[in-house]
C-alpha positions in Angstrom: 19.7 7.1 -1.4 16.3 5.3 -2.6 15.8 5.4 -6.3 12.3 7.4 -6.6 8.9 5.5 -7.3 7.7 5.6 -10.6 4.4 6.9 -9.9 4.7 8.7 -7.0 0.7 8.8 -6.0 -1.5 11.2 -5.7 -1.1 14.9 -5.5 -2.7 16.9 -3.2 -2.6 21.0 -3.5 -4.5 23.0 -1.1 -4.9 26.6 -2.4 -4.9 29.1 0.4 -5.5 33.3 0.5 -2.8 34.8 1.6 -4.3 38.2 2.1 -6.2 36.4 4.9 -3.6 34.9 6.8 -4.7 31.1 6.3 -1.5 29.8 5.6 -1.0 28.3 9.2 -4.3 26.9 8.1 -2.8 25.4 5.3 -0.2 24.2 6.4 -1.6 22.3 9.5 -3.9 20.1 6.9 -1.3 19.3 5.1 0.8 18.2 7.9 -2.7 16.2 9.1 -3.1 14.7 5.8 0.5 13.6 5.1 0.2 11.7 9.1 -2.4 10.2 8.0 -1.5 9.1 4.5 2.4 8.8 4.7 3.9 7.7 1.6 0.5 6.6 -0.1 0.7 10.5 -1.4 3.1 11.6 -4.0 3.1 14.9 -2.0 1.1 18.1 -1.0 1.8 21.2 -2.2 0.8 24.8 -0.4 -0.4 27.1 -3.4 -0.7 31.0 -2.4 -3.8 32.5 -3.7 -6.3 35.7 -2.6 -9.7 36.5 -2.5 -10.5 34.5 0.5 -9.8 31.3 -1.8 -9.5 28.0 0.2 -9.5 24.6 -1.6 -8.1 21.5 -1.5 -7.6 19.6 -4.6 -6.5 15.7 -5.4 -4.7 15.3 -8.9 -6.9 18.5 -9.9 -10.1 17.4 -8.6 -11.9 19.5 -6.2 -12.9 18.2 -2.6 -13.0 21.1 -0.8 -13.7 24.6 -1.2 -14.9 26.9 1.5 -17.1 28.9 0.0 -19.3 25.7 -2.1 -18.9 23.6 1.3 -19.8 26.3 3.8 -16.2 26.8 5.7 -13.5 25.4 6.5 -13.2 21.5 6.9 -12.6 19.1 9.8 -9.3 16.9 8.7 -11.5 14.0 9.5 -14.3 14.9 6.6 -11.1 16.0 4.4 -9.4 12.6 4.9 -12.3 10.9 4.4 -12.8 12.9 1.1 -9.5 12.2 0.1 -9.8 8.5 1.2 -12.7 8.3 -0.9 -10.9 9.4 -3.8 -7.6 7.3 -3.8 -8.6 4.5 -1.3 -12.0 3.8 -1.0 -11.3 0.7 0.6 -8.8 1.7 3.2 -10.1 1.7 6.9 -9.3 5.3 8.5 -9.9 3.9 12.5 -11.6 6.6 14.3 -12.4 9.3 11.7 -14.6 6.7 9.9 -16.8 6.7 12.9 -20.0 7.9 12.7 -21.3 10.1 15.9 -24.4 8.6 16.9 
């Protein structure tokens, strides 16, 4: 068994209404955003909420919210969001391209 890191990286939460049924919704960002990330993430955590609440949240700060942002996000903008916030140097391939 590995001996845990120190500081395990960044936390993500995303915050999801339950009374809406958006916890498949949930769910499959986190799964997008821990492909994507891997172990540079101390971990993602689902948080049940109401209200028609949807946000996503690094270390506490807010990146998303679908009512301030208009909806719900693409995990492209979301990991560039979050990419922004812990790596701003690291290259994400394709979902740093810019449609032209």
């Amino acid at each position: 068994m590995s001996e845990p890191s120190e500081i395990p990286g960044p936390l993500v939460s995303i915050t999801y209404c339950t009374g809406c049924n958006w916890l498949l919704r949930a769910g499959w960002m986190a799964q997008e955003l821990l492909s994507t990330f891997g172990q540079d993430l101390g971990g993602v955590t689902l948080v049940p909420g109401y209200g028609g609440i949807y946000e996503i949240r690094v270390d506490g700060t807010l990146i998303w919210e679908r009512k301030r942002d208009g909806g719900f996000p693409e995990p492209k903008e979301i990991k560039r969001r979050l990419r922004d916030v812990i790596a701003p140097g690291r290259d994400l391939g394709h979902n740093d391209s810019v449609p032209g």
